[in-house]
C-alpha angles and dihedrals in degrees: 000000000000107000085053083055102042099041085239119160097193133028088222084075095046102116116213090255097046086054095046084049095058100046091042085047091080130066092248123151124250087265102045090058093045082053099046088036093053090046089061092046097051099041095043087048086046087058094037094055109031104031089028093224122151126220136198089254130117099217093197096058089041091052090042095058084048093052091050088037081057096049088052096041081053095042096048090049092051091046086054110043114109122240128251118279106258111268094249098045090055090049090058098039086048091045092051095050086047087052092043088043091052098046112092088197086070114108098253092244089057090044096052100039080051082049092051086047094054089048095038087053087043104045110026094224121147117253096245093050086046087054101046091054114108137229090265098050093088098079135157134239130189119213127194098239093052154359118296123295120200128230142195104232091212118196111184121229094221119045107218135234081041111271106016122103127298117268111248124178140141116250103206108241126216113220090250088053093052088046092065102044085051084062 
């Protein structure tokens, strides 16, 4: 991109504001420019530190764009997140998918998608993550100080940061909650 843009023949040659003009040149979101922005950093330091070849970038002005790209990304996100569905709005919407999920008149799908409402409000995990869980995720545990709880064993799909083990943990489950994965 921007050697197409530049005339460049080499990215050797490529100076820190050709390629934040290049990258500014376009209508592309905060994100996407963090995201751009990172991915130059990280390529032209790759080549920097293991093949020890130096380039016609300033690092420093390079790394400070990203970090502004990164304040207005945030900012953005937090301007556009929707608020919380008022408290008794959720109690009812929680109470209506407990009584769908219940009723074995219910056509099944209702019943299920009722039943992914009650877990999704109990546990905080994303749709696509609730989704992925398998039938043996719901498991028990007894603890000495009480019955038995039951718990949700949650692997997650992407490890994150990228290449580092995959995140595991168990999310508590009320019996309402277990009630509804067992549907």
């Amino acid at each position: 991109m921007v050697l197409e843009e530049t005339g460049q023949t080499t990215i050797f040659t490529i100076t820190s504001e050709q390629v934040i003009d290049a990258i500014d040149g376009e209508p592309r979101s905060a994100q996407t420019k963090y995201n751009l922005l990172f991915s130059v950093c990280r390529f032209f330091s790759f080549l920097e530190n293991n093949y020890h070849m130096k380039t016609a970038l300033d690092m420093d002005i390079i790394k400070s764009k990203t970090q502004k790209e990164k304040i207005i990304s945030d900012n953005m996100l937090a301007e556009n997140k929707l608020p919380n569905i008022p408290e008794e709005y959720f109690q009812d919407i929680r109470n209506m998918a407990i009584r769908i999920m219940r009723d074995d008149a219910a056509e099944y799908n209702s019943r299920a998608t009722a039943a992914l409402l009650v877990i999704l409000t109990d546990t905080g995990l994303r749709i696509g993550d609730l989704l992925a869980l398998d039938i043996h995720a719901l498991r028990t545990k007894n603890l000495s100080i009480c019955h038995a709880v039951e718990f949700i064993h949650y692997s997650s799909e992407k490890p994150t940061p990228a290449h580092s083990e995959l995140l595991e943990f168990d999310i508590f489950c009320t019996a309402i909650c277990a009630e509804a994965f067992r549907l």
